[in-house]
N, CA, C and O atoms as a Maestro MAE file, in Angstrom:
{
 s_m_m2io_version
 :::
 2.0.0
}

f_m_ct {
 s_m_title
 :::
 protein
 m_atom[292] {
  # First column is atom index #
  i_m_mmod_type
  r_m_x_coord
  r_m_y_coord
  r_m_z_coord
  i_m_residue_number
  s_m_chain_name
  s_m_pdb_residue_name
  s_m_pdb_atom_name
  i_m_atomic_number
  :::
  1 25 0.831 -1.198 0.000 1 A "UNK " " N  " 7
  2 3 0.000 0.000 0.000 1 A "UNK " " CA " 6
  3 2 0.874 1.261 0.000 1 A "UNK " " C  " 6
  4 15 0.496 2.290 -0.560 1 A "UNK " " O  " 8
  5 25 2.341 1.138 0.797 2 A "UNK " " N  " 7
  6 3 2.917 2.573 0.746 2 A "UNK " " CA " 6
  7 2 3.824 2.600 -0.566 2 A "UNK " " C  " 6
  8 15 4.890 3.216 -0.608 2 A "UNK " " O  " 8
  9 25 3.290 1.863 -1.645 3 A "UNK " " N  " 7
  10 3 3.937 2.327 -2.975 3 A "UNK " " CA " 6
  11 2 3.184 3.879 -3.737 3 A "UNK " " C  " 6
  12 15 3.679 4.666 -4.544 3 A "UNK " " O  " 8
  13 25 1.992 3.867 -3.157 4 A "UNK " " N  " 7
  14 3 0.946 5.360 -3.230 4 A "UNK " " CA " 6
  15 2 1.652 6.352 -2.760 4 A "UNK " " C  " 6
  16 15 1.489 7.552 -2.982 4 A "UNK " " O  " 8
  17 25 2.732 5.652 -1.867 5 A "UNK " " N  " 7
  18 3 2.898 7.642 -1.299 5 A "UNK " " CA " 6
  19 2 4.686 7.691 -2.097 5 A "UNK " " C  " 6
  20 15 5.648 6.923 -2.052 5 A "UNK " " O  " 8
  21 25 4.490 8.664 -2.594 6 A "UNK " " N  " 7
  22 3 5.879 9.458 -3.134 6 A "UNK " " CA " 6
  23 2 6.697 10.454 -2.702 6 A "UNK " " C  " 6
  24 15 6.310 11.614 -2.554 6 A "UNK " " O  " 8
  25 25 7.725 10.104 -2.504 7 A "UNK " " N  " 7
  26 3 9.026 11.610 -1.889 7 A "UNK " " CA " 6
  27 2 9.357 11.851 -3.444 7 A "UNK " " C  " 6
  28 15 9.676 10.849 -4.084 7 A "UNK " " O  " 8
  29 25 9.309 13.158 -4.147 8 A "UNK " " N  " 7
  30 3 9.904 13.648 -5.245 8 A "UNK " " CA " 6
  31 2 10.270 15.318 -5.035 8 A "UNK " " C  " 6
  32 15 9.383 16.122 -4.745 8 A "UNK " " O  " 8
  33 25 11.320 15.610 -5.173 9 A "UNK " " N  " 7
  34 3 11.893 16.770 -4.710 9 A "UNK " " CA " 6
  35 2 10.903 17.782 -5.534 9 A "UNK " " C  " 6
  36 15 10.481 18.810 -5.005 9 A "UNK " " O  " 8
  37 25 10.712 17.568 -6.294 10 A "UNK " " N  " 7
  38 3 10.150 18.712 -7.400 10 A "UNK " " CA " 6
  39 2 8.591 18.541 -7.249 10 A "UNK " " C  " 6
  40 15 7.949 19.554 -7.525 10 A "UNK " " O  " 8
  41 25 8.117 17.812 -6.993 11 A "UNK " " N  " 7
  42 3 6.531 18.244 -6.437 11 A "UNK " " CA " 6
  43 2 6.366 17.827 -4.592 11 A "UNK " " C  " 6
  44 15 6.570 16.855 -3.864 11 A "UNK " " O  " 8
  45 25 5.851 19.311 -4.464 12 A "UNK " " N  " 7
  46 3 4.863 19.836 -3.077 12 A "UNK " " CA " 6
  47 2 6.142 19.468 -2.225 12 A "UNK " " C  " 6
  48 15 6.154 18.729 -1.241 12 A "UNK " " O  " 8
  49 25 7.601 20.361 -2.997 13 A "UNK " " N  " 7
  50 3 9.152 20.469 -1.927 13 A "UNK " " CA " 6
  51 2 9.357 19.005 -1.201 13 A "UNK " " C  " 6
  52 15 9.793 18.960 -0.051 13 A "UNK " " O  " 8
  53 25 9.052 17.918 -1.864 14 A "UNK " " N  " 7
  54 3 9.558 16.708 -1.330 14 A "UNK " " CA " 6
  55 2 9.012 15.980 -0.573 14 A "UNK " " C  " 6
  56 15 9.443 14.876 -0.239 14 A "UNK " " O  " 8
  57 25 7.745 16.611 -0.105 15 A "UNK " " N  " 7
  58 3 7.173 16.457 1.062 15 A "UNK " " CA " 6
  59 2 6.193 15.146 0.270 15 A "UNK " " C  " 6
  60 15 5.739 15.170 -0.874 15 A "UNK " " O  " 8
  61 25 6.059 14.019 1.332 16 A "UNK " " N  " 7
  62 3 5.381 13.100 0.888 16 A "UNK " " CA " 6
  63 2 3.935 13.383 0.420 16 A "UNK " " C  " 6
  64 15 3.222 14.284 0.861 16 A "UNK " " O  " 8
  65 25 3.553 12.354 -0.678 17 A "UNK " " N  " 7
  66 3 2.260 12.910 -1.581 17 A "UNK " " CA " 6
  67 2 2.081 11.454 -2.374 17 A "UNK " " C  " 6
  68 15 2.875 10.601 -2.768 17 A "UNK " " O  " 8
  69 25 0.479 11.621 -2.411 18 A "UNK " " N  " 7
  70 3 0.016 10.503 -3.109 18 A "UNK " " CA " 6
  71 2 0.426 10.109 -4.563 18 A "UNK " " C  " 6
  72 15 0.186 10.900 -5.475 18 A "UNK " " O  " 8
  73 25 0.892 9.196 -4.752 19 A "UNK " " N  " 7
  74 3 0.960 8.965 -6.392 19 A "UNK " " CA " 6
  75 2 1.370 10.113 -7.372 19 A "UNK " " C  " 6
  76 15 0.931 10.412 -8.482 19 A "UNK " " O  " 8
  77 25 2.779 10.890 -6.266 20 A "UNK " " N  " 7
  78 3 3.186 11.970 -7.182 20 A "UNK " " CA " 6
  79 2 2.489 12.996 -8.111 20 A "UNK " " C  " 6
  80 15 2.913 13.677 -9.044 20 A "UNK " " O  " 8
  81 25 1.350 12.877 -7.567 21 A "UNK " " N  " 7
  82 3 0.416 14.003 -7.612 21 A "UNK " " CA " 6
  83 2 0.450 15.221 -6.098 21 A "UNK " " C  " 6
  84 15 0.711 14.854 -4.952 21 A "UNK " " O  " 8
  85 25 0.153 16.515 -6.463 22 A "UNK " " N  " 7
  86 3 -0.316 17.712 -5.685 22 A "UNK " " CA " 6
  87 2 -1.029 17.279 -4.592 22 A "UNK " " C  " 6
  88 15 -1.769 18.098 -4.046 22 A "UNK " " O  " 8
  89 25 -0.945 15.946 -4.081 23 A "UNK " " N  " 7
  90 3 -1.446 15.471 -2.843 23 A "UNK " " CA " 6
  91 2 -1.034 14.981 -1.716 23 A "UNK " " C  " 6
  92 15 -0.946 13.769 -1.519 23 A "UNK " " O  " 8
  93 25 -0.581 16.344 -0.405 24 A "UNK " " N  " 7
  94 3 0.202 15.512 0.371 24 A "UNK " " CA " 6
  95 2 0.011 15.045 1.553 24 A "UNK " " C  " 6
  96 15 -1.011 15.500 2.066 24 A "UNK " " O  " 8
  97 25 0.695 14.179 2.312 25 A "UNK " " N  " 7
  98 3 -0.348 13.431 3.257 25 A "UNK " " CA " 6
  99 2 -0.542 13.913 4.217 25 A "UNK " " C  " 6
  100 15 -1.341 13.211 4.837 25 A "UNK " " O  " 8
  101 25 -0.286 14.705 4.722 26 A "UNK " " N  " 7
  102 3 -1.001 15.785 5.970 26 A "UNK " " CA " 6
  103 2 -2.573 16.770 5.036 26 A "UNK " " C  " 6
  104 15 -3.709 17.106 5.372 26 A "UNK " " O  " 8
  105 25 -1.990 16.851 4.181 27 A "UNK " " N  " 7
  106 3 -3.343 17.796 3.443 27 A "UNK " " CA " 6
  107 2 -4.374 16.334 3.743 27 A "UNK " " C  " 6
  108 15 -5.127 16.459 4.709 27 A "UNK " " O  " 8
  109 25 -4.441 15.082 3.036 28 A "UNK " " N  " 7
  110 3 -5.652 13.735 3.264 28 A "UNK " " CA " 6
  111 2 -5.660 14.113 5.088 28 A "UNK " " C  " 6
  112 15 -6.685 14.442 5.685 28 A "UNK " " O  " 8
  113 25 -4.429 13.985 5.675 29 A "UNK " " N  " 7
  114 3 -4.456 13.522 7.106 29 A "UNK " " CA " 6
  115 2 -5.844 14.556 8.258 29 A "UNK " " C  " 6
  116 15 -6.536 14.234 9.224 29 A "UNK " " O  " 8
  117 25 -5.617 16.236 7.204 30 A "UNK " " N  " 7
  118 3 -6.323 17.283 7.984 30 A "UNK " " CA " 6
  119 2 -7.434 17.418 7.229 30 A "UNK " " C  " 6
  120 15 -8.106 18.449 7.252 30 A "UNK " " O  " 8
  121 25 -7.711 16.415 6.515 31 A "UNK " " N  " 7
  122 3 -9.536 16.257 6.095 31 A "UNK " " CA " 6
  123 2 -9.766 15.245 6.784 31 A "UNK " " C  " 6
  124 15 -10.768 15.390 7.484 31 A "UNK " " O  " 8
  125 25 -9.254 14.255 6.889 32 A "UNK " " N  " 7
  126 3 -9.632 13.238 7.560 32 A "UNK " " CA " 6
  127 2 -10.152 13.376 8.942 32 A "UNK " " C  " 6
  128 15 -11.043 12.745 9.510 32 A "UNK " " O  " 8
  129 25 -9.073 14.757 9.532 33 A "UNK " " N  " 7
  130 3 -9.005 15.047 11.150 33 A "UNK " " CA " 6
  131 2 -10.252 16.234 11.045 33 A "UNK " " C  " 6
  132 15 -10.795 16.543 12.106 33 A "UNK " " O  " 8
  133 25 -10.640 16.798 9.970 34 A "UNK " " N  " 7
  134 3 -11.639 17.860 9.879 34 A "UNK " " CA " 6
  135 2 -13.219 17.349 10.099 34 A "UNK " " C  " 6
  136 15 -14.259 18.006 10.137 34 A "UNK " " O  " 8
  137 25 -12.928 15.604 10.256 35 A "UNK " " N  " 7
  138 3 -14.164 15.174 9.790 35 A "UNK " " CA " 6
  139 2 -15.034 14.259 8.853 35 A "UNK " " C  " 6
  140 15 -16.016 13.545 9.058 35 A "UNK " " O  " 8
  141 25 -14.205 14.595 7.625 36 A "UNK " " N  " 7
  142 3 -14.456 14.258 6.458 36 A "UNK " " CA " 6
  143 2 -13.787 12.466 6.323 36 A "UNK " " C  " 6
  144 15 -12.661 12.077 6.634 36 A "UNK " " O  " 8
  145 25 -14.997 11.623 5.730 37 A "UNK " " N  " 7
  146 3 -14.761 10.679 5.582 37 A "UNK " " CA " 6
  147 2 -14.203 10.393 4.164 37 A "UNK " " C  " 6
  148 15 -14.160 11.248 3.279 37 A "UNK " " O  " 8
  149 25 -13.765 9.067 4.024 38 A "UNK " " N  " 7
  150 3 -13.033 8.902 2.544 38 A "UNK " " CA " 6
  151 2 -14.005 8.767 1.885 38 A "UNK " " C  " 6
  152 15 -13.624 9.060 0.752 38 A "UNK " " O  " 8
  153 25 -14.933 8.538 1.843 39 A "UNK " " N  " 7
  154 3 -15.656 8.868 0.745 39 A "UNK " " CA " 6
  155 2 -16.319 9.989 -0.036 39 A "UNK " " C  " 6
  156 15 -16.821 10.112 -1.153 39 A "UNK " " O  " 8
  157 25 -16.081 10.849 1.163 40 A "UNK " " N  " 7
  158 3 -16.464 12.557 1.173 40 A "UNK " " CA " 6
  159 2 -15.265 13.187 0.471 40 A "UNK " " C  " 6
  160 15 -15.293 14.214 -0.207 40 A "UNK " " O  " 8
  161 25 -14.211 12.423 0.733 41 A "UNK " " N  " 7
  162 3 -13.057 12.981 0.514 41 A "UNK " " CA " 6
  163 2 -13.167 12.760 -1.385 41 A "UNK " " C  " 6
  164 15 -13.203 13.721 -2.154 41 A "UNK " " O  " 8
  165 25 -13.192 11.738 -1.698 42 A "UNK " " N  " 7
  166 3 -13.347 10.822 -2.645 42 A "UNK " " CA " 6
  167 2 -14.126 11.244 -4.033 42 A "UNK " " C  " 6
  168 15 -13.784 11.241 -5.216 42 A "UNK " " O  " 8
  169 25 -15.634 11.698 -3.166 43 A "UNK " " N  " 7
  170 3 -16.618 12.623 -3.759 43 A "UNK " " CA " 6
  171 2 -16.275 13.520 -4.325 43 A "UNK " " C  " 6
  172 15 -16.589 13.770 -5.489 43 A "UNK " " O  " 8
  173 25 -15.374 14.360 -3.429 44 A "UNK " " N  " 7
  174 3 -14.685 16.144 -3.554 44 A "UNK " " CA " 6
  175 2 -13.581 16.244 -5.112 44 A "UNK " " C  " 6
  176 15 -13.530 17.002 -6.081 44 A "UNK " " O  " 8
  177 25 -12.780 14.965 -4.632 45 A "UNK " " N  " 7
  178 3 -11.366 14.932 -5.601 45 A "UNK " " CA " 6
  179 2 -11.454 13.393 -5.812 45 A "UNK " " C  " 6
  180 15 -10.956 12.473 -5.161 45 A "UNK " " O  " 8
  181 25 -12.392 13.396 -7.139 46 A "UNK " " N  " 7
  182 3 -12.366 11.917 -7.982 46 A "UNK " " CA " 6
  183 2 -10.989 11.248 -8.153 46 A "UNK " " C  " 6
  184 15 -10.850 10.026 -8.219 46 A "UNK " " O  " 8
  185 25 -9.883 12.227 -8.226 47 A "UNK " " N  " 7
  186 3 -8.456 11.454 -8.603 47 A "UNK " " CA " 6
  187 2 -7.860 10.907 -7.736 47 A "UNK " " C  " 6
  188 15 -6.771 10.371 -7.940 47 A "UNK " " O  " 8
  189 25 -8.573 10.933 -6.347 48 A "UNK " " N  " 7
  190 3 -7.889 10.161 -5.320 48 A "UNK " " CA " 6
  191 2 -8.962 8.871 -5.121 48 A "UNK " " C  " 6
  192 15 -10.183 8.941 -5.260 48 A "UNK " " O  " 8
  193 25 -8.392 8.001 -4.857 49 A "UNK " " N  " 7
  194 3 -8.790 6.515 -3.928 49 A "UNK " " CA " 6
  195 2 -8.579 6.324 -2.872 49 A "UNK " " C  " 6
  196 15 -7.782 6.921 -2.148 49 A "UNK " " O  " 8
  197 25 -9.747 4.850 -2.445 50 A "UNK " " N  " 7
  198 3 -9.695 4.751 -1.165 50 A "UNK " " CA " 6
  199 2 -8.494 4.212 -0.916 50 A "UNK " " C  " 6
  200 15 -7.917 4.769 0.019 50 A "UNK " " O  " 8
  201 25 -7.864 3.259 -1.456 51 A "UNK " " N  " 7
  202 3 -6.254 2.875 -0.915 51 A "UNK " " CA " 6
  203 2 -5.475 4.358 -0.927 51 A "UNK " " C  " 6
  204 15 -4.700 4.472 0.023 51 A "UNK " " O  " 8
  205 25 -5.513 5.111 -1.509 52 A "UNK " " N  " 7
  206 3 -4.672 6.035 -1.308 52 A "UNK " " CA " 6
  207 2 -4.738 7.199 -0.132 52 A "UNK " " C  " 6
  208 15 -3.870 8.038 0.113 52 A "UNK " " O  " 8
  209 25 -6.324 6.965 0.686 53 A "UNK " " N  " 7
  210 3 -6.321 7.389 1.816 53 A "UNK " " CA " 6
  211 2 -5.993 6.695 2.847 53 A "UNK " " C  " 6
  212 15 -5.634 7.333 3.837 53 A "UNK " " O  " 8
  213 25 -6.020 5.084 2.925 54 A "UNK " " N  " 7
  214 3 -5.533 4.219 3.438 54 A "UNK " " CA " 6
  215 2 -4.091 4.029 3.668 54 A "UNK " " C  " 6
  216 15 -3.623 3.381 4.604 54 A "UNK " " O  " 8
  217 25 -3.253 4.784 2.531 55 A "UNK " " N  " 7
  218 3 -1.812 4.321 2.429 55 A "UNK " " CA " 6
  219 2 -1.494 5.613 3.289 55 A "UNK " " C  " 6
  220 15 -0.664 5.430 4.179 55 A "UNK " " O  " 8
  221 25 -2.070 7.017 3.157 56 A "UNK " " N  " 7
  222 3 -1.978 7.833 3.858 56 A "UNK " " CA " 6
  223 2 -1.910 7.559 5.292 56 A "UNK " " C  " 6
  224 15 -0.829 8.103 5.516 56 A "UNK " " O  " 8
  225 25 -2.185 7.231 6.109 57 A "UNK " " N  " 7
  226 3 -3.062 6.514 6.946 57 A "UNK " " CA " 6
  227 2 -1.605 5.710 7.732 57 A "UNK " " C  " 6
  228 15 -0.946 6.025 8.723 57 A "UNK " " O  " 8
  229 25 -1.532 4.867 7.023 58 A "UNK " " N  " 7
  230 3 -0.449 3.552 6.574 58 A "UNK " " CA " 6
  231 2 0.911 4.840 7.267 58 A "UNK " " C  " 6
  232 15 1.220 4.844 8.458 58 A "UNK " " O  " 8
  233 25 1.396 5.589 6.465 59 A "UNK " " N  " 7
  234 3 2.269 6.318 6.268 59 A "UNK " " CA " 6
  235 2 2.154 7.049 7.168 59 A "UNK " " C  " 6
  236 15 3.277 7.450 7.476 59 A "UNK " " O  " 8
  237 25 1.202 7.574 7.953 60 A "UNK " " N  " 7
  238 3 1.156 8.477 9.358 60 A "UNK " " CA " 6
  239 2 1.724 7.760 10.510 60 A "UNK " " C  " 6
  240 15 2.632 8.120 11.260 60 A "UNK " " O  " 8
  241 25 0.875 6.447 10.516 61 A "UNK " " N  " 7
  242 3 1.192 5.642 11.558 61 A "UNK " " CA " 6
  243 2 2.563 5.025 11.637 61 A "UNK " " C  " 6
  244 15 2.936 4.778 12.784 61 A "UNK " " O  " 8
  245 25 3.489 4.687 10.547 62 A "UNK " " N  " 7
  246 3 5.034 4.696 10.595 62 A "UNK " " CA " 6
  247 2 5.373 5.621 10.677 62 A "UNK " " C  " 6
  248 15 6.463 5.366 11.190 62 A "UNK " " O  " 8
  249 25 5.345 6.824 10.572 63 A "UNK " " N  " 7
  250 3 6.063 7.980 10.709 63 A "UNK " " CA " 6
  251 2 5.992 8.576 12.430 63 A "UNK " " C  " 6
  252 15 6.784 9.399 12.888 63 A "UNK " " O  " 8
  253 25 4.790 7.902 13.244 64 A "UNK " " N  " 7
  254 3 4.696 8.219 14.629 64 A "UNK " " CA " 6
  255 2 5.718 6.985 15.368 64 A "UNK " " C  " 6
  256 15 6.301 7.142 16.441 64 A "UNK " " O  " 8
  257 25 5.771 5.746 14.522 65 A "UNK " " N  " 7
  258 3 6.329 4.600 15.345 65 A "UNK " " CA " 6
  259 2 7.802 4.803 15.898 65 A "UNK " " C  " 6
  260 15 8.520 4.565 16.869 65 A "UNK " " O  " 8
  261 25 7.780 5.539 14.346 66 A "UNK " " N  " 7
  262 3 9.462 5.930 14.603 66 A "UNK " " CA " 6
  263 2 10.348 4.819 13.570 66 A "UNK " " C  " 6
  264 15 11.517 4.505 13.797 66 A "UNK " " O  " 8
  265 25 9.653 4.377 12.567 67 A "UNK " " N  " 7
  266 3 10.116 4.022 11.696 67 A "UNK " " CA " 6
  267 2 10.304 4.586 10.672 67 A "UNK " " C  " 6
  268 15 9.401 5.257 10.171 67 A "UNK " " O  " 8
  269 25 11.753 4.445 9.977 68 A "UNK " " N  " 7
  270 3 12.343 5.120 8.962 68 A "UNK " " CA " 6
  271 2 11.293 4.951 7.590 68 A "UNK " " C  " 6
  272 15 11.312 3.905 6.941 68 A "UNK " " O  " 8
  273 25 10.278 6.221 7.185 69 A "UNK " " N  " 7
  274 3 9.603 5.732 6.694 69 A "UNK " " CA " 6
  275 2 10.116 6.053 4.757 69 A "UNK " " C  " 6
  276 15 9.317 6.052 3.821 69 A "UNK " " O  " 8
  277 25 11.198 6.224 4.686 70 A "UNK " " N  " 7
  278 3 11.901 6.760 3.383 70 A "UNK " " CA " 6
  279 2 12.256 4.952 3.158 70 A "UNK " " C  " 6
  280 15 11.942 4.464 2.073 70 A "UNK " " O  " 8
  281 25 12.793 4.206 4.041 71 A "UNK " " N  " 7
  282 3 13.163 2.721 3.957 71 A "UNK " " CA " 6
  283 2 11.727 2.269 3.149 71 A "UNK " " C  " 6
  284 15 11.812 1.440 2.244 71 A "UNK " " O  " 8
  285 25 10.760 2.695 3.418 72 A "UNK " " N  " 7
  286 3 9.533 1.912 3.058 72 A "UNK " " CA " 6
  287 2 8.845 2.280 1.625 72 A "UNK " " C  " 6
  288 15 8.221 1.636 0.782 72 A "UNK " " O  " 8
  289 25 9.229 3.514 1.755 73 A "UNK " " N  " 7
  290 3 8.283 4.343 0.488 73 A "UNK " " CA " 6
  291 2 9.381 4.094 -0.433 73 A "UNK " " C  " 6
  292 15 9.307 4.478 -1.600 73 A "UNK " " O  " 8
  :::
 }
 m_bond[291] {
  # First column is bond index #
  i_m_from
  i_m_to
  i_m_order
  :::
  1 1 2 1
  2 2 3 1
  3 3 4 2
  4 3 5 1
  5 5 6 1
  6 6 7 1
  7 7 8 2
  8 7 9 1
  9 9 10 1
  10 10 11 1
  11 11 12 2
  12 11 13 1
  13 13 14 1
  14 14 15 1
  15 15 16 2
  16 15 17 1
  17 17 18 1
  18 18 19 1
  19 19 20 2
  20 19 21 1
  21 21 22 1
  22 22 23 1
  23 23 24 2
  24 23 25 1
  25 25 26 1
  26 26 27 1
  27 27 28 2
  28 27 29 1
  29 29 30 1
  30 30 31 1
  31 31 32 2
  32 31 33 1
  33 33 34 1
  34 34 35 1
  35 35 36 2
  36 35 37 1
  37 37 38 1
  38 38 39 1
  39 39 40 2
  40 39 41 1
  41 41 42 1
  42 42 43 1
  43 43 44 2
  44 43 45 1
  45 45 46 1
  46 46 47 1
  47 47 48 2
  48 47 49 1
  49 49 50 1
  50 50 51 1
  51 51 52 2
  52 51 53 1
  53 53 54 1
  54 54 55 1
  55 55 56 2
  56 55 57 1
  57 57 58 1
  58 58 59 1
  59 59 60 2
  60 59 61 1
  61 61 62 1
  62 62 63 1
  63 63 64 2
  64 63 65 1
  65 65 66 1
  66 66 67 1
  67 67 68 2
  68 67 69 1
  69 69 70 1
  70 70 71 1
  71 71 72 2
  72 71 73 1
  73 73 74 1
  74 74 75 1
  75 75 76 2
  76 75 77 1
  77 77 78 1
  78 78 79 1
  79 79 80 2
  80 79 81 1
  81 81 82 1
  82 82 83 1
  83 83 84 2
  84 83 85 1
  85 85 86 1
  86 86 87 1
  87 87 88 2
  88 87 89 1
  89 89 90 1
  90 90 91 1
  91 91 92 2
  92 91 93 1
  93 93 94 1
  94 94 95 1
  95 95 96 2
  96 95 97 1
  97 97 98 1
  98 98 99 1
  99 99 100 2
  100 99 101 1
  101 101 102 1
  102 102 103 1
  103 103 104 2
  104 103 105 1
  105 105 106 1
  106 106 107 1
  107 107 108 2
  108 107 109 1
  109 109 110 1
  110 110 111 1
  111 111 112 2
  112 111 113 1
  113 113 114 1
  114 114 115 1
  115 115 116 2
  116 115 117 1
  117 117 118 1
  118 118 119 1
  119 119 120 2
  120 119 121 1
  121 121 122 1
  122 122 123 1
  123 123 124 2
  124 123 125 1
  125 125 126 1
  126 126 127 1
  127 127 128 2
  128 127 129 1
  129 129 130 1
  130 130 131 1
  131 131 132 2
  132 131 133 1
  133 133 134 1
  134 134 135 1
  135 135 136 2
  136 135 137 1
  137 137 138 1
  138 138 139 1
  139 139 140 2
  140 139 141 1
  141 141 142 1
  142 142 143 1
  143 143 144 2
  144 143 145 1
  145 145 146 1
  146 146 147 1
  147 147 148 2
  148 147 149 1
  149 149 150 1
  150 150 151 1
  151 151 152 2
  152 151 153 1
  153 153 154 1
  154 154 155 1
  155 155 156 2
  156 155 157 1
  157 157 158 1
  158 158 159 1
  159 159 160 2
  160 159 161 1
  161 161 162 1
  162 162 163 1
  163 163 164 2
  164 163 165 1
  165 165 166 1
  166 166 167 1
  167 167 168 2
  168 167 169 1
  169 169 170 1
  170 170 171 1
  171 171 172 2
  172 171 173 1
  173 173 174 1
  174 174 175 1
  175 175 176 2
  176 175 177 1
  177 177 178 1
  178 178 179 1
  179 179 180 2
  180 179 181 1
  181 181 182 1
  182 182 183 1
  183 183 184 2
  184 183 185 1
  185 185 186 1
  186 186 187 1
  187 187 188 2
  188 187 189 1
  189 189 190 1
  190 190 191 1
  191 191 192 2
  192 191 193 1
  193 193 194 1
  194 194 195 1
  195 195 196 2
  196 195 197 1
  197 197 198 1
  198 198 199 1
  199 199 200 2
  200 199 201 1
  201 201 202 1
  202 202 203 1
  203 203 204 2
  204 203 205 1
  205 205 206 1
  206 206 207 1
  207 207 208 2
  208 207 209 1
  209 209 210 1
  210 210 211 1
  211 211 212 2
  212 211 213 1
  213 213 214 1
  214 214 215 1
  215 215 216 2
  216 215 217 1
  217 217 218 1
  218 218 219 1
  219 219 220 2
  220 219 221 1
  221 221 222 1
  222 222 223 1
  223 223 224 2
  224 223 225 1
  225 225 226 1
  226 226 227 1
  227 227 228 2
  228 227 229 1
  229 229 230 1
  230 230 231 1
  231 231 232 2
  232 231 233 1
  233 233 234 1
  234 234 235 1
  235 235 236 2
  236 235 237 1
  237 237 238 1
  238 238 239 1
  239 239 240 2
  240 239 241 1
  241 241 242 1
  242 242 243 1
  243 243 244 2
  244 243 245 1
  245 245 246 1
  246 246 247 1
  247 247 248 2
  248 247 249 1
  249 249 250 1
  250 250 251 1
  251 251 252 2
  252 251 253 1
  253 253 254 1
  254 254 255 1
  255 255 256 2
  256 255 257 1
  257 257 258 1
  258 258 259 1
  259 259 260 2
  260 259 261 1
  261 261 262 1
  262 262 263 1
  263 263 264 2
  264 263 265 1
  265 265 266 1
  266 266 267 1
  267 267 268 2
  268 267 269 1
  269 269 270 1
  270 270 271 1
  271 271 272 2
  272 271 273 1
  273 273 274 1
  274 274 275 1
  275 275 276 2
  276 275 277 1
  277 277 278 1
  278 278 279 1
  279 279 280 2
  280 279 281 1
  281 281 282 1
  282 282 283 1
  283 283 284 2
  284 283 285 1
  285 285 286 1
  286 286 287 1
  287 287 288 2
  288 287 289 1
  289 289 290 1
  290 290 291 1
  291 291 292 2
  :::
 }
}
C-alpha cells in the first residue's frame, strides 16, 4: 500500500504525496481530522482513492512509530 505515497523533490518540496500528484499526506491527514470521511473525501477529488487514503493513513502511523519511513516508500 505505501507504494501510493511518493518523496519527489520537485513536487509539493519533497514532502510526501500521493501517487506523485499535488497530494500531500497531511493535506488527506487534515480532512480526515476535519471530519471528512473517505468517501467525502473521494466525492470532492475523484483522482484520489480509497487505498490512497488508506496508504496515507499507513504512512502516518510509521512515521509516529518511529520508523524510517523513506526505507519503506
Amino acid at each position: 500500500m505505501l507504494h501510493r505515497i511518493t518523496l519527489n523533490t520537485a513536487v509539493c518540496h519533497g514532502k510526501p504525496c500521493v501517487r506523485d500528484m499535488r497530494w500531500p499526506v497531511e493535506v488527506i491527514l487534515d480532512m480526515l481530522g476535519s471530519g471528512m470521511t473517505a468517501e467525502e473525501i473521494i466525492s470532492d477529488h475523484p483522482e484520489l482513492e480509497k487505498d490512497d487514503i488508506l496508504a496515507c493513513l499507513q504512512y502516518a502511523k510509521l512515521s509516529l512509530s518511529g520508523q524510517n519511513t523513506k526505507e519503506v516508500v
